[in-house]
N, C-alpha and C positions, 0 to 999 in steps of 0.2 A: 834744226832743233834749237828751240830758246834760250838763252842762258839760265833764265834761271830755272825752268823744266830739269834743263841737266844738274845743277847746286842741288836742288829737291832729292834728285834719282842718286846723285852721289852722296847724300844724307841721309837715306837711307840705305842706300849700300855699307854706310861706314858704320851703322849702327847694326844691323845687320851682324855684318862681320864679328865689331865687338861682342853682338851678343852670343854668337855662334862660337868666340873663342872663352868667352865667360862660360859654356856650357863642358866644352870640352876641359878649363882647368879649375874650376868646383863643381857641375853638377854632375858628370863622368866618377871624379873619385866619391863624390857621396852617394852616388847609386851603388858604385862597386862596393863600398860599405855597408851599404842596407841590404847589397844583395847577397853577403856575408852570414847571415843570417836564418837564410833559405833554408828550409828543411831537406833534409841529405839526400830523398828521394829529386829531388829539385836543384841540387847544384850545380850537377851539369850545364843548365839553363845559363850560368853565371857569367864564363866566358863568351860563351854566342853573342848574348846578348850585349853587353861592354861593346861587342866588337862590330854589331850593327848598330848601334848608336854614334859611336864616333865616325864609323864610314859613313851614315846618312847626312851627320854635321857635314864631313870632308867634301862628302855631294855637293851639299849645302854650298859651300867658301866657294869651290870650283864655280858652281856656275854663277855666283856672283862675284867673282872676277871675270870671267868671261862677260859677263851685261856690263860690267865697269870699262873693258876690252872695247866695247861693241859703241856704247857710247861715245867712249872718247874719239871714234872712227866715226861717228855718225855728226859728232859736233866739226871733226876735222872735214868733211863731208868726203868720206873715203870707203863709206861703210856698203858704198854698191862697189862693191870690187872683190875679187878671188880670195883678198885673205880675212875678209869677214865668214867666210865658209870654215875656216880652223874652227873660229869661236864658237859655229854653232854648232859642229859638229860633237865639239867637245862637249855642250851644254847638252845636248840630245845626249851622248854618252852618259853625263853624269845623272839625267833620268831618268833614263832606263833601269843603271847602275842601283840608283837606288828605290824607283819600285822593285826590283828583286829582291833586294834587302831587304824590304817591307814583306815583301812575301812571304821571303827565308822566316824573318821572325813571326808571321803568321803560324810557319808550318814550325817553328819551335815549341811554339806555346800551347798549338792543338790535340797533342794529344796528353794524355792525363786530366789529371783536375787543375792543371797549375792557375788557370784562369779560364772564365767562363766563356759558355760558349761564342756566346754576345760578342766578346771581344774580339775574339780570334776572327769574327766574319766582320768586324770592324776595322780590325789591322789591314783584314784582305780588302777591304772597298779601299783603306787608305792606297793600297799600292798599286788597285786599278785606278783611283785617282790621278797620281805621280805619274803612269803611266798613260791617259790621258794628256795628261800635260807636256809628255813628250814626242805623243802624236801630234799634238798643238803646233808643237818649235816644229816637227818635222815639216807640217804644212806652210808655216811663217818663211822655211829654209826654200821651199818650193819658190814662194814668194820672190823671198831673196833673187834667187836664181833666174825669176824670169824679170827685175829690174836689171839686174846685172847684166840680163843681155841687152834687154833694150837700149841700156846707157854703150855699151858696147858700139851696139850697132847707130847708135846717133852720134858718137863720134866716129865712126867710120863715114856717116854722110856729112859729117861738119866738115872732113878734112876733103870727101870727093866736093862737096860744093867749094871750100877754099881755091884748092887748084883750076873750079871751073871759072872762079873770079878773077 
């Protein structure tokens, strides 16, 4: 992997982040302020909602620490090996995690008039999107695994050809 491929990926990772931790310490409490407001048939919504937003950012930071993780193993060239399988497993975790979440607040918003209907089959495409995307990692993980062997099994012939030298 190039150097500066990885500067780019970790440039975006940091900005990223920053913006993921800018959302959790002003636009979190200014939502929870506007959602202050709700009409009292609708407050319930209030808590839920707060609380799937910040898990989807938490989703969010997780697996990009994990691609920061994955990287730095990929620049070390260490990234075919057993403990690149933590990182994705976690990243696949943290996808799934949060198309449910997306779900969850589909099936928040669905019933009544709180918002229309448009939406709510919009929130849901978003969480079979998210999940889409974790069948992705799960087939990249596949991937993973059959490099990992084959690096495996070439240094298992590097060292039977040494001893035949």
């Amino acid at each position: 992997m190039g150097r500066l491929t990885v500067l780019a990926l970790r440039a975006v990772i940091v900005a990223l982040l920053a913006g993921s931790l800018g959302v959790q310490a002003v636009m979190v409490p200014l939502l929870a302020g506007d959602l202050e407001g709700l009409d009292a048939e609708y407050a319930y919504l209030r808590t839920p909602l707060l609380l799937v937003v910040v898990l989807v950012v938490l989703a969010a930071q997780t697996v990009l620490v994990c691609v920061w993780r994955l990287v730095t193993m990929a620049r070390r060239g260490t990234v075919f090996s057993h403990a690149a399988f933590r990182y994705v497993h976690i990243v696949i975790g943290a996808f799934v995690a949060a198309a449910l979440l997306v779900f969850a607040l589909g099936a928040l918003l669905a019933p009544g008039e709180a918002v229309a209907p448009g939406i709510v089959l919009l929130v849901g495409g978003a969480a079979l999107a998210v999940l889409g995307i974790a069948l992705i990692v799960l087939v990249l993980r596949m991937l993973l695994a059959q490099a990992v062997a084959r690096d495996v099994e070439a240094s298992r012939m590097r060292a039977e050809l040494a001893e035949v030298i």
